[in-house]
MARNU-66317 format. One record per atom (N, C-alpha, C): residue in one letter; atom name; x, y, z. Coordinates in nm, 3 decimals. Atoms other than C-alpha are relative to their C-alpha. Layout:
<atoms>
ATOM   segu   margu      east     north        up
ATOM      a      CA         X         Y         Z
...
</atoms>
This chain:
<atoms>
ATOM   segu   margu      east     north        up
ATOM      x       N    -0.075    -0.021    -0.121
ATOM      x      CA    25.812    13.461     3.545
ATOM      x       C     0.146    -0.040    -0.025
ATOM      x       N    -0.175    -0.011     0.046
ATOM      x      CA    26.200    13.510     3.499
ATOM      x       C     0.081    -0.141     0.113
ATOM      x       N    -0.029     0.057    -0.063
ATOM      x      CA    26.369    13.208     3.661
ATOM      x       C     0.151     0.070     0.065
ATOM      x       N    -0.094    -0.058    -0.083
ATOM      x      CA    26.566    13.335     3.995
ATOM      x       C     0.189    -0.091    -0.023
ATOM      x       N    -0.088     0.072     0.056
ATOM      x      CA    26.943    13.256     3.932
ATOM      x       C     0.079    -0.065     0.155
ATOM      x       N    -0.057     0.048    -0.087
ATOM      x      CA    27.116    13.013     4.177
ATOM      x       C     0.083     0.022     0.112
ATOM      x       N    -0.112    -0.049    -0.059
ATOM      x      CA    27.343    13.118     4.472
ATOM      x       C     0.113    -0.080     0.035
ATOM      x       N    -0.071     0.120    -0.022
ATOM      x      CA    27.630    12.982     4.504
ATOM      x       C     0.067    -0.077     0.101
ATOM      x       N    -0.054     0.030    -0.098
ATOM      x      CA    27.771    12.744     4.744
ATOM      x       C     0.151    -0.052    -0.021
ATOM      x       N    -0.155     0.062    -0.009
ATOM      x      CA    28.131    12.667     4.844
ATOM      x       C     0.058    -0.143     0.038
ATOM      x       N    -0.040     0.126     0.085
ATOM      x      CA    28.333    12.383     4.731
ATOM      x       C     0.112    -0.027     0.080
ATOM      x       N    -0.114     0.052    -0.081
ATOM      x      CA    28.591    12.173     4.958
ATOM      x       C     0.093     0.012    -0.065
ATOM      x       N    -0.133    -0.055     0.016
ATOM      x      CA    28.915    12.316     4.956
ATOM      x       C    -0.014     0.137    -0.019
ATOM      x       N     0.018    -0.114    -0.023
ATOM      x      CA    28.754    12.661     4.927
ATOM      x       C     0.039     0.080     0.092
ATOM      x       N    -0.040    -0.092    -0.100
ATOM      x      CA    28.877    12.956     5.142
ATOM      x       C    -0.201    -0.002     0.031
ATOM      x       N     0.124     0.010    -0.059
ATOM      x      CA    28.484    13.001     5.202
ATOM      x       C    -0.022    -0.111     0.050
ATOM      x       N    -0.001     0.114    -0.071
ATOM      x      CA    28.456    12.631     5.285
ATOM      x       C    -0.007    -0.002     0.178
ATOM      x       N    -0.060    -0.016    -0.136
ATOM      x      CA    28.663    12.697     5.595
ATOM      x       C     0.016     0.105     0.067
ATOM      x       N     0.045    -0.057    -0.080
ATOM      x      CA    28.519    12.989     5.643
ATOM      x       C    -0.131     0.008     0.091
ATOM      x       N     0.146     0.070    -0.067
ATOM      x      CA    28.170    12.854     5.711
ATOM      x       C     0.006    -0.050     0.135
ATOM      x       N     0.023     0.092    -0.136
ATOM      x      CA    28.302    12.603     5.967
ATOM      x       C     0.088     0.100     0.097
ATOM      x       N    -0.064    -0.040    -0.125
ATOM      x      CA    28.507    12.862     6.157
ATOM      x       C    -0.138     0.129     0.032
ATOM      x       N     0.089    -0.046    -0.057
ATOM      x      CA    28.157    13.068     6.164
ATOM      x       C    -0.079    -0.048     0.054
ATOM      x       N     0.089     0.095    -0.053
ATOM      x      CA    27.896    12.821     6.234
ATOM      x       C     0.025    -0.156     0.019
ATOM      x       N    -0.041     0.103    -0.095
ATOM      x      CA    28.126    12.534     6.403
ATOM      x       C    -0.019    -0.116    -0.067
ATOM      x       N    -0.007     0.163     0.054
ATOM      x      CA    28.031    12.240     6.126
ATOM      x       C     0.029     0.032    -0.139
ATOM      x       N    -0.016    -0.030     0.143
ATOM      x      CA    28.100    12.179     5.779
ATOM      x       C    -0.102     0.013    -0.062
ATOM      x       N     0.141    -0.014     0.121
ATOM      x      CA    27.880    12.300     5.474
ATOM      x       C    -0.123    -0.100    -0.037
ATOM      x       N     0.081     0.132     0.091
ATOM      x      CA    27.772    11.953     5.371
ATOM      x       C    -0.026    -0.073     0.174
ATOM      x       N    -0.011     0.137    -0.113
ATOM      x      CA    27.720    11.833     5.780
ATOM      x       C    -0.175    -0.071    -0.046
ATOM      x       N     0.140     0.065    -0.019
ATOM      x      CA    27.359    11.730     5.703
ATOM      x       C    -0.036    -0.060    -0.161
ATOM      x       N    -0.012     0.048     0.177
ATOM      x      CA    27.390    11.615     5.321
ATOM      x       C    -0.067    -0.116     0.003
ATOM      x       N     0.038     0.136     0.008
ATOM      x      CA    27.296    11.255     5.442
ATOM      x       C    -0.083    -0.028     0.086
ATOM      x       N     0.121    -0.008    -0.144
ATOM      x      CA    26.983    11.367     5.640
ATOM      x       C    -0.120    -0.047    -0.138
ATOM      x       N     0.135     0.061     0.094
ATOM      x      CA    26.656    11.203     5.436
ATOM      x       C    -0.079     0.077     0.069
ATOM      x       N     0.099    -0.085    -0.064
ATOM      x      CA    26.434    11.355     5.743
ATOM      x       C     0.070     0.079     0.116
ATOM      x       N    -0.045    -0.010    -0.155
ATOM      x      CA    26.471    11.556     6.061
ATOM      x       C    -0.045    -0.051     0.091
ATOM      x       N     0.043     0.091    -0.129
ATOM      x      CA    26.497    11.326     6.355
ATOM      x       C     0.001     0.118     0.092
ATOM      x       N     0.026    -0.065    -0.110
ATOM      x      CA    26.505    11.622     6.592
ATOM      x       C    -0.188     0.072    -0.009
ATOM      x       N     0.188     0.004    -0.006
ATOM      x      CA    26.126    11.675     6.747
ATOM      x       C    -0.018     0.132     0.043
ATOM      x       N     0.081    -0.111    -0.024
ATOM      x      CA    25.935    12.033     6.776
ATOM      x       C    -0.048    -0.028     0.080
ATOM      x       N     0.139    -0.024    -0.048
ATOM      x      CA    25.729    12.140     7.022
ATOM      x       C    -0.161     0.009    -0.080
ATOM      x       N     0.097     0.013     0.055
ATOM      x      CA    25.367    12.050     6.964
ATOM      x       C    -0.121     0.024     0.111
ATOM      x       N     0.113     0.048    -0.132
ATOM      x      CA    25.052    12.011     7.179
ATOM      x       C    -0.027    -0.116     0.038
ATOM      x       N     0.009     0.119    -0.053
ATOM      x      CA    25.079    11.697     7.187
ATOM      x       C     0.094    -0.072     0.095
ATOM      x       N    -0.123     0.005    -0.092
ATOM      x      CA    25.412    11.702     7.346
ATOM      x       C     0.075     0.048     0.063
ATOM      x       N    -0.048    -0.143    -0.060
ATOM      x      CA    25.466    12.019     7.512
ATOM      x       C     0.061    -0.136     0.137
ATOM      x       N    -0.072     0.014    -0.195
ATOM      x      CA    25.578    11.827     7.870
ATOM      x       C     0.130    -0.039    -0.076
ATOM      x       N    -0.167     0.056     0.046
ATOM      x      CA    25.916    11.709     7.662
ATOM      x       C     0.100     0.107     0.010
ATOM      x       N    -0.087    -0.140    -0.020
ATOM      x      CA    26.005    12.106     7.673
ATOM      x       C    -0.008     0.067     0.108
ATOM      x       N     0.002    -0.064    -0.177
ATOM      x      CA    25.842    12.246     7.991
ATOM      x       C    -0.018    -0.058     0.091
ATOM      x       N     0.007     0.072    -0.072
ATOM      x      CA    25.904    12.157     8.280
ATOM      x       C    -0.110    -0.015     0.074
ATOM      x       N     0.094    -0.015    -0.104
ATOM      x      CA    25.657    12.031     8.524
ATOM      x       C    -0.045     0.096     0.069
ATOM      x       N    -0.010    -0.080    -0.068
ATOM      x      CA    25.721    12.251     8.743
ATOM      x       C    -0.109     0.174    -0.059
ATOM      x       N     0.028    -0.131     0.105
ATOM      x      CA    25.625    12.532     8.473
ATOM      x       C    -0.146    -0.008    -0.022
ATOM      x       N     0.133     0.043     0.059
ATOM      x      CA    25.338    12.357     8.347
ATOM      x       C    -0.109     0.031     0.122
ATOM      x       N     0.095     0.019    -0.103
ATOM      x      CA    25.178    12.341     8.702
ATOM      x       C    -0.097     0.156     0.009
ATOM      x       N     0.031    -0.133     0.026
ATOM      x      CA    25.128    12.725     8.663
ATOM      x       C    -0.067     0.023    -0.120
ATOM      x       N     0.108    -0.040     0.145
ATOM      x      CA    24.963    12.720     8.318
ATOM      x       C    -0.149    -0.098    -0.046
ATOM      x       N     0.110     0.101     0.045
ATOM      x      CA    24.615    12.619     8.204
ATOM      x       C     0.004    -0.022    -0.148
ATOM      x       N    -0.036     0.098     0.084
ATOM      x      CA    24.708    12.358     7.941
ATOM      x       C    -0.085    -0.017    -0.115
ATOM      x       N     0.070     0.031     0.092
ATOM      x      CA    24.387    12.330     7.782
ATOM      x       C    -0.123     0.154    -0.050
ATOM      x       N     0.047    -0.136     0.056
ATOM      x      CA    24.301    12.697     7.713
ATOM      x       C     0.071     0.027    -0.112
ATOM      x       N    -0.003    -0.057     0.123
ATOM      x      CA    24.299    12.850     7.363
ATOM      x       C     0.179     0.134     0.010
ATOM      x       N    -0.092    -0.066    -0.025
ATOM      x      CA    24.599    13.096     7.481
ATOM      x       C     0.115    -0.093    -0.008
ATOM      x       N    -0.089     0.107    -0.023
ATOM      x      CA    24.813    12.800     7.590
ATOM      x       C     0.015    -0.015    -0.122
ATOM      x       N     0.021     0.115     0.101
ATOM      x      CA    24.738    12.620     7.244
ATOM      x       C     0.095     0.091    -0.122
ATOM      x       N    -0.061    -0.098     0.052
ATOM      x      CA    24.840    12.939     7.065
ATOM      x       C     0.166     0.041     0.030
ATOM      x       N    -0.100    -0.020    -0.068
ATOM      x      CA    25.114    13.002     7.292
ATOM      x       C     0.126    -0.111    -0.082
ATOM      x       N    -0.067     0.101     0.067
ATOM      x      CA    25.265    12.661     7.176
ATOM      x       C     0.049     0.003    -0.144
ATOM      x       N     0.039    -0.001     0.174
ATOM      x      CA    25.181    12.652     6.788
ATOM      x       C     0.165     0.160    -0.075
ATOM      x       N    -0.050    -0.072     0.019
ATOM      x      CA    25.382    12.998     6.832
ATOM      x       C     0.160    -0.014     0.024
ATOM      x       N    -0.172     0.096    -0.022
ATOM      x      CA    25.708    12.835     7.007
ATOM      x       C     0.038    -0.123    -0.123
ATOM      x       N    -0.013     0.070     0.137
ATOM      x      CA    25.677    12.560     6.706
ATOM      x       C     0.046     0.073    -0.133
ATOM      x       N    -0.010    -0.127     0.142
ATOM      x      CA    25.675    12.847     6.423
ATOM      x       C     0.169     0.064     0.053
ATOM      x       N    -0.086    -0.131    -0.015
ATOM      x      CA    25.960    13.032     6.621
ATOM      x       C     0.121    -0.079    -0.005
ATOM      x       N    -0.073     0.068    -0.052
ATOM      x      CA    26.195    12.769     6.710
ATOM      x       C     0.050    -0.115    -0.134
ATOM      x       N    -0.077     0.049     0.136
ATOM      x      CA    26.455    12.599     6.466
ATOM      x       C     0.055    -0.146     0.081
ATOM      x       N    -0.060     0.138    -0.045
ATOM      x      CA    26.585    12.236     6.500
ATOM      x       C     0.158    -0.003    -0.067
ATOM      x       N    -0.175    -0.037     0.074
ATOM      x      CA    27.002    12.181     6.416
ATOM      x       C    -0.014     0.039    -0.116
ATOM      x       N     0.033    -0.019     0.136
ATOM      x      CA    26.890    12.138     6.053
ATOM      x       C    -0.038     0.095    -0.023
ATOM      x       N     0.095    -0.126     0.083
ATOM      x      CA    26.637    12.390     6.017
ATOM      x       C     0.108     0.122     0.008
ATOM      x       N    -0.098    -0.083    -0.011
ATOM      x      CA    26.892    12.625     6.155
ATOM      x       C     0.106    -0.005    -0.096
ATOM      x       N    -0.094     0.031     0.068
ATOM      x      CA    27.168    12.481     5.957
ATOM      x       C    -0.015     0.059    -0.147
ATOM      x       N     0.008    -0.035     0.133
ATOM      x      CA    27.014    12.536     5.609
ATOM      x       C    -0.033     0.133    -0.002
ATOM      x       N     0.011    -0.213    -0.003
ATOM      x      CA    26.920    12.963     5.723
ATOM      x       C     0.120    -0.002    -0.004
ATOM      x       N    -0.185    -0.055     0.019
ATOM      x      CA    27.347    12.955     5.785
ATOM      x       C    -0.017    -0.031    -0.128
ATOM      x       N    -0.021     0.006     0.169
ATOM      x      CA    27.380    12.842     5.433
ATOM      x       C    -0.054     0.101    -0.068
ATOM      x       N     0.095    -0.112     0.051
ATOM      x      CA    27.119    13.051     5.313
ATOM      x       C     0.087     0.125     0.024
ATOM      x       N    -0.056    -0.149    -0.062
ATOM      x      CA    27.249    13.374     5.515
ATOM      x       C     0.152    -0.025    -0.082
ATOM      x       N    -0.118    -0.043     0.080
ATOM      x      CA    27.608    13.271     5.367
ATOM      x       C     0.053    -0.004    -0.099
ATOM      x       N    -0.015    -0.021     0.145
ATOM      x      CA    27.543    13.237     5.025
ATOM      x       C     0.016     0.094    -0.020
ATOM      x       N     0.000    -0.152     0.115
ATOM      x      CA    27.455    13.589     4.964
ATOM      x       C     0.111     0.051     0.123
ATOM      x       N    -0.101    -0.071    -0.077
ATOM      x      CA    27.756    13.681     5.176
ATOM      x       C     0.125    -0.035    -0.105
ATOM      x       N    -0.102     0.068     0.050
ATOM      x      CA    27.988    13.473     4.946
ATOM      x       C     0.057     0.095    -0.126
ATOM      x       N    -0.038    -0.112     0.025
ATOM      x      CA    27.982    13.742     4.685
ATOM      x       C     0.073     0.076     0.036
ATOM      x       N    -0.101    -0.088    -0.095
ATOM      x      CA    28.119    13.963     4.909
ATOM      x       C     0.137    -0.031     0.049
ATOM      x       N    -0.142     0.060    -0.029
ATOM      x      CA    28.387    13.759     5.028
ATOM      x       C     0.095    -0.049    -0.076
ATOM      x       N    -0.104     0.029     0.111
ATOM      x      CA    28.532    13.676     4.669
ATOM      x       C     0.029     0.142    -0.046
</atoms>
């Protein structure tokens, strides 16, 4: 298996640099000094932290639909980070283009 070759990322003082943060509002490296993500997913164990009461009162909680329902907002749904490292991703292979 051919090892895939690296993409590259941009380097402070780069014109890409400062084009990153005038697309997605932070710098390249904002999460460099993250060990884990402290921001929390939806789960089943903690769905009331996202819907409201109000919401909930209307759904049956402990049906197989619900449980699914959830599991599926978890899979779909990005935290700053998770989001953060798809921008990188998405603007590596853009960076090509822009040199």
């Amino acid at each position: 298996m051919s090892k895939r070759a690296e993409l590259p990322s941009p380097k402070r003082g780069q014109k890409e640099w400062g084009l990153f943060k005038q697309i997605y509002g932070v710098e390249w490296n904002e999460y460099d000094a993250l060990t884990f993500d402290p921001e929390e997913k939806i789960t089943e164990f903690n769905y009331e932290k996202f819907i409201s009461a109000n919401v909930l009162k209307t759904m049956d909680t402990k049906s197989d639909d619900f449980k699914r329902y959830i599991k599926l907002l978890n899979f779909t749904t990005k935290t700053n980070y998770e989001q953060h490292l798809e921008n990188q991703k998405s603007f590596q292979g853009l960076m090509g283009v822009i040199s």
